[in-house]
C-alpha positions as CSV (number, residue, x, y, z in Angstrom):
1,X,0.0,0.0,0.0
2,X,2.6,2.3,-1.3
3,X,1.5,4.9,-3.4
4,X,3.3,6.4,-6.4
5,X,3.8,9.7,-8.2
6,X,6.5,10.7,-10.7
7,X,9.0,13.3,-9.7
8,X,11.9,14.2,-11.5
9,X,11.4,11.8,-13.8
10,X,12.0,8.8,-11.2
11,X,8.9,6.6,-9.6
12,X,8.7,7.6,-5.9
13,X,7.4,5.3,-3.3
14,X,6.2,6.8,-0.6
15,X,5.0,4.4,2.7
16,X,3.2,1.0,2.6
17,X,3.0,-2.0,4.1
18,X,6.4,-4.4,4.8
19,X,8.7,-6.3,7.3
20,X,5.4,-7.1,9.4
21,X,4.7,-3.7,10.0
22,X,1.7,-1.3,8.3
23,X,3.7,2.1,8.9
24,X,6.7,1.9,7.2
25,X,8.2,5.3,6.5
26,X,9.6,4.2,3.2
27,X,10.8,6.4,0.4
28,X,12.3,4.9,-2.8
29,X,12.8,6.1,-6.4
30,X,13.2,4.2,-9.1
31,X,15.4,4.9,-11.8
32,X,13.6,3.6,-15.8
33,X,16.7,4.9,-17.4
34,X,18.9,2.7,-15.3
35,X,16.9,0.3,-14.3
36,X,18.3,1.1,-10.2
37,X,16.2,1.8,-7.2
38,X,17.8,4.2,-4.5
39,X,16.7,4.7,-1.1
40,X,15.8,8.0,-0.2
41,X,15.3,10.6,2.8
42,X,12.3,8.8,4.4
43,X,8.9,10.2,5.2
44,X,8.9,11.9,8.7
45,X,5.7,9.8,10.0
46,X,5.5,6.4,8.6
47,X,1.9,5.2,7.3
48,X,-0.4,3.5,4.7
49,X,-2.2,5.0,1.4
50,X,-0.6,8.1,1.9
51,X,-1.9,10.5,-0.1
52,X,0.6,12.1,-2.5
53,X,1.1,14.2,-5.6
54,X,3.7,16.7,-7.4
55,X,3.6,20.3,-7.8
56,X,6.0,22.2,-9.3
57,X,9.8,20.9,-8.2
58,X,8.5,19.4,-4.8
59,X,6.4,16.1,-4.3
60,X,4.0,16.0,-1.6
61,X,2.7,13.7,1.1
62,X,-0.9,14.2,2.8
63,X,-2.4,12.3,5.9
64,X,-2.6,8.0,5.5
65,X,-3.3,5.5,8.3
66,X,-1.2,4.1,10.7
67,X,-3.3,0.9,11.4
68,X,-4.0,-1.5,8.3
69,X,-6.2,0.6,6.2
70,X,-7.4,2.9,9.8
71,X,-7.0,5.1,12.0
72,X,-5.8,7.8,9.6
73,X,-3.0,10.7,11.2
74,X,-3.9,14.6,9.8
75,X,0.1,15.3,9.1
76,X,1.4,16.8,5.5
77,X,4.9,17.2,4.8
78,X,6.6,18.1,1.4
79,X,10.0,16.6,-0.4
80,X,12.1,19.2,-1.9
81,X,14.6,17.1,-3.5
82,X,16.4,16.4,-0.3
83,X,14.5,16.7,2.6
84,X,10.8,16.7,4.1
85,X,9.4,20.0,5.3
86,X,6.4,20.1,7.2
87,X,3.3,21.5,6.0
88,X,0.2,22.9,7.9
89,X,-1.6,20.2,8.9
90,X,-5.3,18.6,7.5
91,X,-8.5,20.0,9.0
92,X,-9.3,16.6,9.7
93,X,-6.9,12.7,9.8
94,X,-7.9,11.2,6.5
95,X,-6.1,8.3,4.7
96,X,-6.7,7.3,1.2
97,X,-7.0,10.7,-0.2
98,X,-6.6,11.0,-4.5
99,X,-4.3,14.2,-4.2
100,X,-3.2,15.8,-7.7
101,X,-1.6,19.2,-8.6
102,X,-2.9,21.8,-10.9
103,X,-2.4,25.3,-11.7
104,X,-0.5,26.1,-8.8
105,X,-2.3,23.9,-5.5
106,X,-3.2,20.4,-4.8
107,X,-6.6,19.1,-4.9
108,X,-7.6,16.6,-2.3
109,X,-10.7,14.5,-3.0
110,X,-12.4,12.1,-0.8
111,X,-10.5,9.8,1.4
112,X,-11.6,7.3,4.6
113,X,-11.7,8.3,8.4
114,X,-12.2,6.3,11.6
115,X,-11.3,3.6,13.2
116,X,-13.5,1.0,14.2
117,X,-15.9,2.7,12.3
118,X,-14.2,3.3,9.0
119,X,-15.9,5.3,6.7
120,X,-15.5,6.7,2.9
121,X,-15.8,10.5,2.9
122,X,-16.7,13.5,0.0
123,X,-14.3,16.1,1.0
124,X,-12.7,18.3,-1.3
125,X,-10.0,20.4,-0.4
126,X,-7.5,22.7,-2.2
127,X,-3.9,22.9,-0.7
128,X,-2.0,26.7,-1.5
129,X,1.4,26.2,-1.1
130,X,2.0,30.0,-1.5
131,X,-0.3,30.2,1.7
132,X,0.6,26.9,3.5
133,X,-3.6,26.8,4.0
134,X,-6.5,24.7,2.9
135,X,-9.5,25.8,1.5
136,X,-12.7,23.9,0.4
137,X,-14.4,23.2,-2.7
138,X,-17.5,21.6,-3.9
139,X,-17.2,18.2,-2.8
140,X,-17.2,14.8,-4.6
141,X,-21.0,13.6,-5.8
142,X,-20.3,10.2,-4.2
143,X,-18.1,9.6,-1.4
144,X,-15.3,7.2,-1.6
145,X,-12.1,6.2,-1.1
146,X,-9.2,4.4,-3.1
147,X,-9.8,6.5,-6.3
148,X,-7.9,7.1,-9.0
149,X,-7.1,10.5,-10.5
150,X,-5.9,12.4,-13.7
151,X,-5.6,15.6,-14.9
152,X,-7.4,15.2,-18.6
153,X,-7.4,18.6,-20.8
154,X,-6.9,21.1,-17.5
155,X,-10.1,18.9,-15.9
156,X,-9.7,16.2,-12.6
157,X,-10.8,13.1,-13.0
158,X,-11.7,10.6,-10.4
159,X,-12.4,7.5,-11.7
160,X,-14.0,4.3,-9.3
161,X,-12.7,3.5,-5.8
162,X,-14.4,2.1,-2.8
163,X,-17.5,3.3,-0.7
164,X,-16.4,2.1,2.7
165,X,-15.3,-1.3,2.0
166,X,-14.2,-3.4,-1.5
167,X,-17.2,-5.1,-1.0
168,X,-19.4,-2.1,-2.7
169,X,-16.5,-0.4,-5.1
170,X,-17.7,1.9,-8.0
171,X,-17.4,2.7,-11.4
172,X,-17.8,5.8,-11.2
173,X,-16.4,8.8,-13.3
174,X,-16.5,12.2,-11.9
175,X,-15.4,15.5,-14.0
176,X,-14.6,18.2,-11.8
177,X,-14.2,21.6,-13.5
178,X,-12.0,23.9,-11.4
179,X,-13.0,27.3,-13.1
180,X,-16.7,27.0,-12.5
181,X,-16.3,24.7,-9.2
182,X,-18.7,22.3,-10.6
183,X,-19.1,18.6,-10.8
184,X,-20.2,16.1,-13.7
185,X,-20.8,12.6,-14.6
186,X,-18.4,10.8,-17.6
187,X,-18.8,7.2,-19.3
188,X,-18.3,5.5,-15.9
189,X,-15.2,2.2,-15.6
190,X,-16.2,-1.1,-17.0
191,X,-14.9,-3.3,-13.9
192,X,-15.7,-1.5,-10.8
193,X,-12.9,-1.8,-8.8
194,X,-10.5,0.3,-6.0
195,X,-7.0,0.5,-5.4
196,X,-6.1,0.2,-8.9
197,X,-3.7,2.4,-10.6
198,X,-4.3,5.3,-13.1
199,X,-2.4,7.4,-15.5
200,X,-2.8,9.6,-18.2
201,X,-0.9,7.9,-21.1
202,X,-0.8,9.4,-25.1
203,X,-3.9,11.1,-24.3
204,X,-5.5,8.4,-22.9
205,X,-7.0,7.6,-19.0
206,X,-5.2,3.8,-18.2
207,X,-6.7,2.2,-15.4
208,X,-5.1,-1.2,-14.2
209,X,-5.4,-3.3,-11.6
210,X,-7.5,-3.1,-8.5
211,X,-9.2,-5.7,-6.1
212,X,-13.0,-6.7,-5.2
213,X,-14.8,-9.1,-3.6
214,X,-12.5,-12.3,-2.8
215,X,-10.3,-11.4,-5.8
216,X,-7.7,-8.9,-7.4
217,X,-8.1,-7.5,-10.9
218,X,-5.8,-7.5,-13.8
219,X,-8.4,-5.6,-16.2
220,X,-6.5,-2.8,-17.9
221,X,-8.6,-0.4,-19.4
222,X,-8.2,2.8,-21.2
223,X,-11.1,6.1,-21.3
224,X,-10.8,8.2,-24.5
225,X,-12.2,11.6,-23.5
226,X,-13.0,12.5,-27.5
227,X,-15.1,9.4,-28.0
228,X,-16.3,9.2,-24.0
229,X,-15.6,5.4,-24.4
230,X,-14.2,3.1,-22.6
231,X,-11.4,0.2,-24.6
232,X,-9.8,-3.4,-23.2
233,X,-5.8,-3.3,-23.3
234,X,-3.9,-6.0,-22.6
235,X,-4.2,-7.2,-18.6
236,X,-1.7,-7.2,-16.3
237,X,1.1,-9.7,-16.3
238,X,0.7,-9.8,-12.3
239,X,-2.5,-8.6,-11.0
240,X,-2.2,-6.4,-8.1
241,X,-4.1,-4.2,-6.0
242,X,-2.9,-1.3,-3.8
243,X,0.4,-0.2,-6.4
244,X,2.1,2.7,-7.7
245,X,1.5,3.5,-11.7
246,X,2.9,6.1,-12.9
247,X,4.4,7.1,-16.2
248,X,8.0,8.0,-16.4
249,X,9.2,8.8,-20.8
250,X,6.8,6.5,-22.9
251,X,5.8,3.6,-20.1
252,X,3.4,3.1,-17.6
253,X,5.4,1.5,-14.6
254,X,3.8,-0.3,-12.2
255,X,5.6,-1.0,-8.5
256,X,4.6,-2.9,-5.4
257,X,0.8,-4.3,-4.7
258,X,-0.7,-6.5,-3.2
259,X,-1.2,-10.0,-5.1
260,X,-4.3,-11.1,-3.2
261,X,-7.0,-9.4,-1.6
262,X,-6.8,-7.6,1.3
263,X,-2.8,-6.5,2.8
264,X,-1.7,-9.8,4.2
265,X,0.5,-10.5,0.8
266,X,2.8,-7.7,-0.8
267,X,4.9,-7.9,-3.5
268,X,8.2,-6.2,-5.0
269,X,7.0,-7.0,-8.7
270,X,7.9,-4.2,-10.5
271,X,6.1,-4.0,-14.4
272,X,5.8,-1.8,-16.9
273,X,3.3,-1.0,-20.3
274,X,3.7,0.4,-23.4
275,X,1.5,0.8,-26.3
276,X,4.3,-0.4,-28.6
């Protein structure tokens, strides 16, 4: 449960699950052009589906859980090429946020709070690093948690995830227009499914992986936003849920995941996809 983001053209791991423990501080890059991974400066508080994202030359970390999938922590913190800074913290502990960067702040959308009670929530904040403040915006339709998110012609995209548990994911796909602060509904995902990984790749919204009820998915499927259609790619080689994907040059990499459902089994499988 280590999420990924590209920064500085590497694949940065940030977190996760390993060596019997669900708050690992981790932070690794991986290196396409060599082929290396290197060991980096790690996270100041160690958790699970931390939220993170890039803006400008810094990549950033926001909130996660430091139980198995609960019992989020509200701490943000920001990588600026060599160490973490900290950053003004959530208004409230979330894990599993879908955090991406555009024109000039981060957008936090939805997410999961509680602890015995766990629960999928619609938040959607907007992160000023000029100000080191949050603000709020209209939030997501449909609560959830586990999403995956693009940025798709200066427009977010969130695209399935969970609604509390696996056990009722979505297919949902929300367009979120930052200009007029408004919401709408797009072709929603084939296989609903959470955890999964998504890119924006030659134009195109690649969504991979993912688990459900009692099993993991290695559908990969790709949106074309001028057709509003949805198209079957070839699957996985190892399905996984709970990975990296990002793209680094021309390939869709894909690091880390679990290999069956729930976190009980993690992997170190690292694959990549190209169109050819």
């Amino acid at each position: 449960m280590a999420w990924a983001v590209a920064y500085r053209n590497r694949v940065h791991l940030v977190g996760g699950y390993a060596e019997q423990r669900v708050d690992k501080p981790y932070h690794h890059a991986y290196d396409p052009a060599s082929d290396r991974w290197e060991e980096l400066p790690q996270l100041p508080r160690g958790a699970n589906h931390v939220g993170v994202a890039t803006l400008g030359d810094r990549l950033y970390a926001f909130g996660g859980f430091i139980e198995q999938n609960r019992t989020p922590h509200d701490e943000a913190f920001a990588f600026d090429g060599s160490r973490w800074n900290r950053l003004r913290r959530l208004p409230e502990a979330c894990g599993a946020i879908a955090c991406i960067g555009l024109a000039g702040k981060v957008h936090l959308i939805g997410g999961a709070i509680g602890s015995d009670w766990r629960r999928s929530i619609d938040w959607h904040l907007v992160y000023d690093p000029a100000t080191d403040r949050y603000e709020r915006r209209q939030p997501l339709p449909v609560a959830r948690d586990h999403t995956g998110i693009v940025i798709v012609n200066d427009a977010l995209h969130v695209i399935g995830g969970r609604v509390d548990s696996f056990h009722t994911n979505s297919s949902l796909h929300h367009r979120y227009d930052a200009q007029a602060d408004r919401w709408d509904f797009r072709t929603p995902m084939p296989t609903p499914r959470s955890g999964h990984g998504c890119v924006l790749y030659r134009g195109k919204v690649f969504v991979m992986g993912g688990e459900g009820t009692n099993r993991v998915f290695g559908q990969n499927e790709a949106w074309d936003p001028v057709a509003d259609r949805w198209e079957a790619h070839a699957p996985m080689l190892t399905p996984r849920h709970g990975m990296g994907a990002v793209v680094v040059g021309d390939e869709v990499i894909v690091a880390g995941g679990g290999p069956q459902m729930g976190g009980g089994v993690k992997s170190a499988i690292n694959e990549s996809f190209t169109l050819g």
